[in-house]
C-alpha positions in Angstrom: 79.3 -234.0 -37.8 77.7 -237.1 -37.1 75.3 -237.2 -40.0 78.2 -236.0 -42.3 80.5 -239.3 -41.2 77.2 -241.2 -41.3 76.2 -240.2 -44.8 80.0 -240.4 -46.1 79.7 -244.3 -44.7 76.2 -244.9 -46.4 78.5 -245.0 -49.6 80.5 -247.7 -48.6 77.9 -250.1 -47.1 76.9 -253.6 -48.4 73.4 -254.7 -49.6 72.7 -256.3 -45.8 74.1 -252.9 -43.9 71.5 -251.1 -46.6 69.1 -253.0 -45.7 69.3 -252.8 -41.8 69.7 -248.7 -42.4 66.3 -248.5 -44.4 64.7 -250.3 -42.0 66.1 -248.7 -38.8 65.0 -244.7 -40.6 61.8 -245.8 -42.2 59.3 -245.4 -39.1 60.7 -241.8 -38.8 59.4 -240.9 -42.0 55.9 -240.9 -40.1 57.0 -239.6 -36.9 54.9 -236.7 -35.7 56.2 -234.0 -33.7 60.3 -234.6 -33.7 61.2 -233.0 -37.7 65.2 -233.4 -36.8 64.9 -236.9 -36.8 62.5 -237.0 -39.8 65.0 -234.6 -41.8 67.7 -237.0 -41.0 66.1 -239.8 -42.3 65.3 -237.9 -45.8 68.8 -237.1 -46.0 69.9 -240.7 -45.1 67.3 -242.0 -47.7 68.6 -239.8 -50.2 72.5 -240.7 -49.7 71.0 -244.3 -50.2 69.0 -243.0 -53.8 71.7 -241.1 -54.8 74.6 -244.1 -54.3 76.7 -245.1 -57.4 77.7 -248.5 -56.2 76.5 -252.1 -57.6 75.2 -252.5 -54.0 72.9 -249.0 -53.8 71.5 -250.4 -57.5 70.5 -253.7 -56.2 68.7 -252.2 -53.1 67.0 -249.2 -54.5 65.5 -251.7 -57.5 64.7 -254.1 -55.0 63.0 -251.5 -53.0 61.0 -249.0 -55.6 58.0 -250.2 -54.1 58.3 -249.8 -50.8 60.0 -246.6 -51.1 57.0 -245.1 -53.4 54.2 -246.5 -50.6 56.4 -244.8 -47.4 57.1 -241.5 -49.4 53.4 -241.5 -50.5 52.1 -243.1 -47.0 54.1 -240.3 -45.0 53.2 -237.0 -47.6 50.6 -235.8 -44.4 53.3 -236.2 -41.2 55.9 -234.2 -43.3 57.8 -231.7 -41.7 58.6 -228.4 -42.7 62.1 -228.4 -42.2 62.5 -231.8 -43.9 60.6 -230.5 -47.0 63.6 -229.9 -48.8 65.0 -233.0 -48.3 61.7 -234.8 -48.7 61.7 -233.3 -52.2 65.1 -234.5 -53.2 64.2 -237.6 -52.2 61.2 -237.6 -54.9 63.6 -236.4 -57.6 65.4 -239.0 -57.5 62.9 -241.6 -57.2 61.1 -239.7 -60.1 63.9 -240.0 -62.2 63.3 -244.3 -61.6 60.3 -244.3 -62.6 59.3 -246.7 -65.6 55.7 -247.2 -67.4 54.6 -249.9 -64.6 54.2 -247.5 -61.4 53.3 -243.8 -62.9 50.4 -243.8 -60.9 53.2 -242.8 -58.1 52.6 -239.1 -59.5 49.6 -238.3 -58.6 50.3 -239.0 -55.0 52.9 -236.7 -54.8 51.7 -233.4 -57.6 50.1 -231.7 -55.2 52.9 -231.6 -52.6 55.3 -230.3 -55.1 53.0 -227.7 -56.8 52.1 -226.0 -53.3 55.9 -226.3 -52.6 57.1 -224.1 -55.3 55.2 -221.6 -52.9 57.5 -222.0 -50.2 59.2 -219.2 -48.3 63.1 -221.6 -48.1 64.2 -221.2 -51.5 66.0 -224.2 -51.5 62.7 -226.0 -51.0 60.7 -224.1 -54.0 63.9 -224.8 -56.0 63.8 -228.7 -55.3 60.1 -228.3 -56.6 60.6 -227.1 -59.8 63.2 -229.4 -60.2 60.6 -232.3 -59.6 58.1 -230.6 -61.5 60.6 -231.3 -64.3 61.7 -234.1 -64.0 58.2 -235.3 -63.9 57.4 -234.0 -66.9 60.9 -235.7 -69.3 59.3 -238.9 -67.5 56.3 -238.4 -69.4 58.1 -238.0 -72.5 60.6 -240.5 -72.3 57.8 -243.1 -71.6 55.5 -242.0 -73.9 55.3 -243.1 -77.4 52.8 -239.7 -78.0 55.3 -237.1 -76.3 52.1 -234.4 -77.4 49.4 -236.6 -75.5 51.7 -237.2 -72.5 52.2 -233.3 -71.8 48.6 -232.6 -72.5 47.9 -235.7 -69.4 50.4 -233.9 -67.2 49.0 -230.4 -67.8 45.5 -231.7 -67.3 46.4 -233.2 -63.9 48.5 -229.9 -63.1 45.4 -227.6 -64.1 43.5 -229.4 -61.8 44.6 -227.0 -59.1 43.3 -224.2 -60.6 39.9 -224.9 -58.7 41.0 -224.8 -55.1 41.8 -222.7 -52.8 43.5 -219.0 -53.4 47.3 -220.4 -52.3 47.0 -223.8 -54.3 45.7 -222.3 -57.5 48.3 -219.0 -57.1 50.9 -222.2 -56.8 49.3 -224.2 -59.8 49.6 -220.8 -62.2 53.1 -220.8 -61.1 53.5 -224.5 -62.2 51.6 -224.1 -65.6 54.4 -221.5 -66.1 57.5 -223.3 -65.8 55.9 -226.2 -67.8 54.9 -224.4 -70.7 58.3 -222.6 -70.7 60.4 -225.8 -70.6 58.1 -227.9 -72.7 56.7 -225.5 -75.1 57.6 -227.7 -78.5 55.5 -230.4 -76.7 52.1 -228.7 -76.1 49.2 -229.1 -78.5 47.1 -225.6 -79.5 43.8 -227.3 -77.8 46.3 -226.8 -75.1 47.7 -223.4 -75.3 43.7 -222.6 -75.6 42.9 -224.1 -72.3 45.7 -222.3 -70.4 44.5 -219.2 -72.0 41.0 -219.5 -71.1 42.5 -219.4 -67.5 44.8 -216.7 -67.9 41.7 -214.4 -68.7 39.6 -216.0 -66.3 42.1 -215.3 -63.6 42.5 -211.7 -64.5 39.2 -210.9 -63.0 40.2 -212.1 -60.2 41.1 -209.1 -57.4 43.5 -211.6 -55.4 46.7 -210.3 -55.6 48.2 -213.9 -54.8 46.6 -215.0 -57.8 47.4 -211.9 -60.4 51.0 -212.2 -59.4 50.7 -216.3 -60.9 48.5 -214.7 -64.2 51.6 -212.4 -64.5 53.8 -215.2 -64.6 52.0 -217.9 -66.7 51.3 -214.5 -69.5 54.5 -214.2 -70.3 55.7 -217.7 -71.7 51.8 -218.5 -72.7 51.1 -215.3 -74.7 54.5 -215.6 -76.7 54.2 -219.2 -77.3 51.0 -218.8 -78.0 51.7 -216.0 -80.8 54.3 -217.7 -82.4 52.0 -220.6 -83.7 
């Protein structure tokens, strides 16, 4: 009840009262060990993001720094109940991004491709949802739309090579972008995620067959229809 009245107030505050709330719920962002307090201050944050006041504008542009070197800074303290809210803070600081700070992507990729292997489906649903969003960024900031999505992918595939759980999560990935961005994606492309497809079929980790099964489907009939 507290956090409902709180949030419903965020609305109405003033650039100063912003201010002094940002700076009062930042440091919980990083602390260890007490993930109520941290999963309040994600959904505080994310009132603040998500504002449609003159006031919210003027602070979140005045703060898209900052609030891409906390996010990034506190990616290892998260906890696992604020991950949801964690990732709907990204979204919408994805969906600010402009040419000048893209290198804010990497730092967060990996998060939300093992996310989308979360058990909460809220959680793997606010993942795709960045995963997404990531990828119009690309396109709307790219004059090359086909060179931007063959970038993302590339950075994406990278994921391939790790660990069973991160490159199960990756395939998974691969298969929503290829799905929602298939007019986008060269045929040197297609070729690469095909190589993997039939590299991963060898493979007798059921975790990883299951993410094959997935990327087959929209790979193979894209991949027929050119």
């Amino acid at each position: 009840v507290v956090l409902e009245l709180l949030v419903t107030m965020i609305s109405h505050l003033g650039m100063e009262d912003l201010n002094t709330m940002y700076s009062e719920i930042v440091p919980w962002l990083s602390e260890p060990g007490n993930a109520n307090r941290q999963k309040r201050a994600y959904q505080i944050l994310w009132s603040i993001l998500e504002g449609n006041t003159e006031a919210h504008d003027r602070f979140v542009i005045s703060h898209l720094d900052d609030l891409y070197k906390h996010l990034a800074e506190s990616l290892a303290l998260a906890q696992p109940a604020a991950k949801k809210h964690r990732l709907k803070c990204l979204l919408s600081l994805v969906k600010k991004l402009d040419i000048e700070n893209l290198e804010f992507i990497p730092s967060i990729l990996p998060e939300i491709v093992l996310c989308v292997k979360e058990q909460n489906e809220k959680t793997r649903v606010a993942a795709y949802k960045c995963l997404t969003a990531i990828g119009y960024v690309f396109l709307d900031k790219s004059q090359d739309k086909r060179l931007a999505m063959k970038n993302y992918i590339e950075m994406i595939i990278a994921g391939v090579t790790g660990e069973t759980h991160l490159a199960s999560a990756t395939l998974l990935c691969l298969s929503k972008i290829v799905y929602e961005y298939n007019s986008h994606l060269e045929t040197e492309v297609l070729d690469q995620i095909l190589e993997i497809v039939v590299a991963m079929m060898e493979s007798k980790q059921r975790e990883l067959l299951k993410g094959v099964v997935a990327l087959s489907r929209p790979g193979l009939v894209l991949y027929i229809s050119l």
